[in-house]
N, C-alpha and C positions, 0 to 999 in steps of 0.2 A: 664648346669652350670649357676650359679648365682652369676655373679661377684662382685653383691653389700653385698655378704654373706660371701665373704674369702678376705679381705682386703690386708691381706700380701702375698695371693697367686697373687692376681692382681699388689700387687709392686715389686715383683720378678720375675714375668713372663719376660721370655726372649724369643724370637719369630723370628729364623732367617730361611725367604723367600728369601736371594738372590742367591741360587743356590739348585738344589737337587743333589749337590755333596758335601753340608757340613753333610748330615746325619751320622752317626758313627754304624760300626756294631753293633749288636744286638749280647744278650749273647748267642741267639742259633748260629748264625752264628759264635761266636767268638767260642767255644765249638768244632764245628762242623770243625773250622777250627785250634785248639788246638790237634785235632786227625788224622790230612791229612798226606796221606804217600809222603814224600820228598824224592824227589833226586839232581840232579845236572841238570837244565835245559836244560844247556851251551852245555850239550853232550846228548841234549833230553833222558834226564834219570829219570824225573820228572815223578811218576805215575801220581799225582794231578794235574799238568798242562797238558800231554797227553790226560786224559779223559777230562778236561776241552773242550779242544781242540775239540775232537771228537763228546763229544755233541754239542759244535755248531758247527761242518762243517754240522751233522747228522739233527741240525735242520733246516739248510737252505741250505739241500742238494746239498751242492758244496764239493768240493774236500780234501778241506784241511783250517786250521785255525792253526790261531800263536797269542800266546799270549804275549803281550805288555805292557810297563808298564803304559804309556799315550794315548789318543783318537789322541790328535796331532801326536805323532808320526806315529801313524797306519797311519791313513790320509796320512802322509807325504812321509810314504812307499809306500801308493798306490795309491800315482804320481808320485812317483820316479820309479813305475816296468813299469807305462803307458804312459810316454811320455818322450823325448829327449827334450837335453837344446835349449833352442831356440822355442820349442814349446810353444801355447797359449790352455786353457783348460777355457771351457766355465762355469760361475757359478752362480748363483743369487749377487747379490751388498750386500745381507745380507749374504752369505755362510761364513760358519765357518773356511771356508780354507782361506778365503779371507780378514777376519777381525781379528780372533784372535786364531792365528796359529803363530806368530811373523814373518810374511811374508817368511813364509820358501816355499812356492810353489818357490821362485825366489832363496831364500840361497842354497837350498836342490839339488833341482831338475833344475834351470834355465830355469823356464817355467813362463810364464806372462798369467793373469787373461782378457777373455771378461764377463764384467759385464752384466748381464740383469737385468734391472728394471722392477720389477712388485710385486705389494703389496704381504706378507707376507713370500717372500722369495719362491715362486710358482712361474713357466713359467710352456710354450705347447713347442711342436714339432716344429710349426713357429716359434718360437723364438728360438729354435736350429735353427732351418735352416737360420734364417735370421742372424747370429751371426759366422756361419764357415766362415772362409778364405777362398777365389780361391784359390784351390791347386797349380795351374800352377802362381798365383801370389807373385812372391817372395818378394816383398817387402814386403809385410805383414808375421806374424809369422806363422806358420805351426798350422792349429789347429788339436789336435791328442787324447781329450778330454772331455768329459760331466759329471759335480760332480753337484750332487743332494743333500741335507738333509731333513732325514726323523725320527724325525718332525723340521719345523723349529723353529730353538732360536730365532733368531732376529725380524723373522718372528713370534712368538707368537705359536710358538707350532702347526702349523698348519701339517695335516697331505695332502701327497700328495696321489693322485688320480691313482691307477694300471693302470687304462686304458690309461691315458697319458704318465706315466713310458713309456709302452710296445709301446707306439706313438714313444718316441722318444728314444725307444731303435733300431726303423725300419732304424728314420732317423741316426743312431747310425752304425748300418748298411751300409746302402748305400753311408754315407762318411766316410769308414774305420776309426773312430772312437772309443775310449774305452768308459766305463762308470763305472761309483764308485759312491756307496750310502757312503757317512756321516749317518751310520745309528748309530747314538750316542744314539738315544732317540727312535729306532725302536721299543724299547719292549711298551713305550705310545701310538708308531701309532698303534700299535698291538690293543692293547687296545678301542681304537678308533672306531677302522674298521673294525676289526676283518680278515685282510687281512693274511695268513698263509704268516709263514716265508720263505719256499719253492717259493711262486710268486718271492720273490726276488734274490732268490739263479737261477732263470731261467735265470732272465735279467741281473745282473750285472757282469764285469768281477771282481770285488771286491766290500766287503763291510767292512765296518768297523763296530764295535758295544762295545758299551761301560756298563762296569759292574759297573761304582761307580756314574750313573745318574738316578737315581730312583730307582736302586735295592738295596741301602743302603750299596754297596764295599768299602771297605776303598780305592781301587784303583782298575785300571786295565782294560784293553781293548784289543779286539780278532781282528786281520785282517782278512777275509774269501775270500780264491784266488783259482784257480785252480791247480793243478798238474804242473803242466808244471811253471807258477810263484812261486812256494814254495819257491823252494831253491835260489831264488835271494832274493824273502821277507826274508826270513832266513839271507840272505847276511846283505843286508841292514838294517834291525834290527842292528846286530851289526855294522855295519859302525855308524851307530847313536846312539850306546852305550844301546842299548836295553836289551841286554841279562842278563840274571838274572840266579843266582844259586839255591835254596831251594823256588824258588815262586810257588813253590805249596801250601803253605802257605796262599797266596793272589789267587790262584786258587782255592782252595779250598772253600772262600768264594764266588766267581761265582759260582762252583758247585751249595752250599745253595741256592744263589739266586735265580738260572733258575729253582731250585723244590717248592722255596716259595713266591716269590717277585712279579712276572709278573703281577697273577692275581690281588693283592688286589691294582696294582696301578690304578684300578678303583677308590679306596677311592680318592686319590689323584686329581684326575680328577673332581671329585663332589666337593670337595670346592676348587678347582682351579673355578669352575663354579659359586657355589657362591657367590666367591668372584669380580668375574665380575659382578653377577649381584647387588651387595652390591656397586659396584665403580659405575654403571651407575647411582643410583640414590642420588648422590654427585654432588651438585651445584660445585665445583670447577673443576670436572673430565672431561674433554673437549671433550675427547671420549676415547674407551675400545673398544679392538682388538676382533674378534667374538673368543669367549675359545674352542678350541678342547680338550686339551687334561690338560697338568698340568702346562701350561705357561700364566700368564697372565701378557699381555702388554697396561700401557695405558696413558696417556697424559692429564699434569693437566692444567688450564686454564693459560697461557702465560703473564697474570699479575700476577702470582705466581710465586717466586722462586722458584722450583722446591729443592733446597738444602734446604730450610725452611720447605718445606714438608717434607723431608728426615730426616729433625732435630727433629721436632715434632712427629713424628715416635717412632726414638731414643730415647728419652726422658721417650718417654712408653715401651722400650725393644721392639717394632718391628725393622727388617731390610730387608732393600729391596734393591734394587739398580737402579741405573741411566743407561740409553742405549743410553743416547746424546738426542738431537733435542727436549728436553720436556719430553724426553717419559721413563718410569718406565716399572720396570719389578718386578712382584711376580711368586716364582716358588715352588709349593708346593712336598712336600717330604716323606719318611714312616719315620720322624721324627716328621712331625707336626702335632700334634694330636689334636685332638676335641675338647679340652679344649683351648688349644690354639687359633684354630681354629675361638669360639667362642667367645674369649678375641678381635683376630684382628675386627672381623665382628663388635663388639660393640664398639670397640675404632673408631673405621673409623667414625660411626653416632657423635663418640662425639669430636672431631674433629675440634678443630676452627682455620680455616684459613682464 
């Protein structure tokens, strides 16, 4: 594209990177989801949500999957099936449970957060271990927990590493411990690593995954639990006003997605990449998080306002948004297309800050 050739398409360009959960279905998936067979969920009478269902317990061979209407709330559910009030449940200082969930680990469940520090929202099995409570110490909270995200947000999209999962699903083991992926953005790490969905259906006692971040949902998230936790997740869904009548509707578009969406978030992934490497060679950019997957996070020089850069953005129809401490975040989407793409890349070179 040759943006010095379409004048009015360069001043109407609108370009919104601050989440890949403002994408909007697509006419096939809207079609596809204008013909889904409805029932009454409430009395699991939903054809569209059932099979929903099915395929994913099927793809990450666990037992059983409930469909939700938020990632928070899945999440929310499964801390609330894994731990007593009073417990403590161990998680990165960037975990989504822990920043922006509206502190419901404490409303929900009356469970309080050990932070571990470590760049990109990534720890080991030492840092589990160095992090649980003495059991026999009762002063301290009971820890009864390990929540992981895979990939992480705050962390920049980073995917984590099977081999350390399975480290500290041992030490997960050995102090009677649960464990729950945040897998909101699993289908990226997929992408990534190529790691089957199955590896994590071994280790976790729940996972969560969400259909409206990258695969273009207008909404909607699956809790995946075993047999024996269904029918309390079931519970607790409605305790927390979960239940839904005719969302096969909103099922129906997960369907779409898990037969069309997965692979080509490869695209995504390539200019999430180069647009890291477009930010590294910006005299104001202080530094740029390594891109795994379709998050990039980065930090512009500290005698810049940082809301100045945001404004000059806006000005050109980019949006992005602010993470605190300096630090930016682009997340690209199967909304932002090439043309686009190519508008942000050239606007960044011309750029006077």
């Amino acid at each position: 594209m040759d943006l010095q050739l379409d004048p009015f398409y360069v001043i109407n360009m609108k370009v919104n990177l601050i989440s890949d959960t403002v994408s909007k279905p697509s006419k096939e998936m809207l079609d596809f989801m204008l013909n889904a067979q409805v029932g009454d969920d409430v009395f699991k009478e939903d054809p569209s949500v059932n099979e929903l269902e099915f395929v994913i317990a099927d793809m990450f061979g666990m037992d059983n999957a409930l469909f939700f209407p938020s990632g928070t709330m899945t999440n929310q559910t499964a801390i609330k099936l894994l731990t007593s009030p009073g417990d403590q449940l161990i998680c990165s200082k960037y975990a989504h449970v822990y920043n922006y969930e509206g502190g419901g680990v404490s409303f929900n469940s009356g469970v309080s957060c050990k932070l571990i520090d470590k760049e990109k929202g990534l720890f080991d099995h030492i840092d589990v271990m160095k992090s649980i409570n003495p059991p026999d110490f009762y002063h301290s909270p009971k820890t009864s927990l390990v929540c992981i995200e895979n990939t992480t947000n705050k962390g920049g999209g980073a995917c984590w590493n099977i081999e350390e999962i399975n480290k500290i699903k041992k030490v997960c083991i050995e102090n009677n411990l649960n464990f729950h992926l945040d897998g909101a953005r699993i289908w990226n790490a997929y992408i990534s690593n190529g790691i089957d969905f199955k590896e994590y259906g071994k280790v976790f006692d729940t996972i969560s995954v969400c259909l409206s971040k990258g695969l273009g949902c207008p909404v909607g998230s699956v809790l995946l639990c075993s047999k024996e936790k269904y029918d309390e997740a079931l519970r607790f869904r409605k305790i927390f006003g979960g239940g839904m009548r005719q969302s096969g509707y909103l099922a129906a578009c997960g369907i779409y997605a898990l037969k069309n969406n997965i692979n080509r978030l490869a695209e995504d992934h390539k200019r999430a990449f180069d647009i890291g490497k477009k930010l590294k060679t910006l005299s104001f950019v202080r530094k740029v998080e390594d891109v795994e997957s379709n998050i990039v996070i980065f930090e512009i020089d500290e005698k810049i306002e940082y809301q100045k850069f945001l404004d000059e953005l806006n000005k050109k129809g980019i949006s992005i948004i602010s993470m605190g401490d300096n630090k930016l975040r682009v997340v690209t989407h199967i909304d932002y297309t090439e043309d686009q793409h190519q508008y942000f890349l050239s606007l960044l070179d011309e750029l006077n800050i």
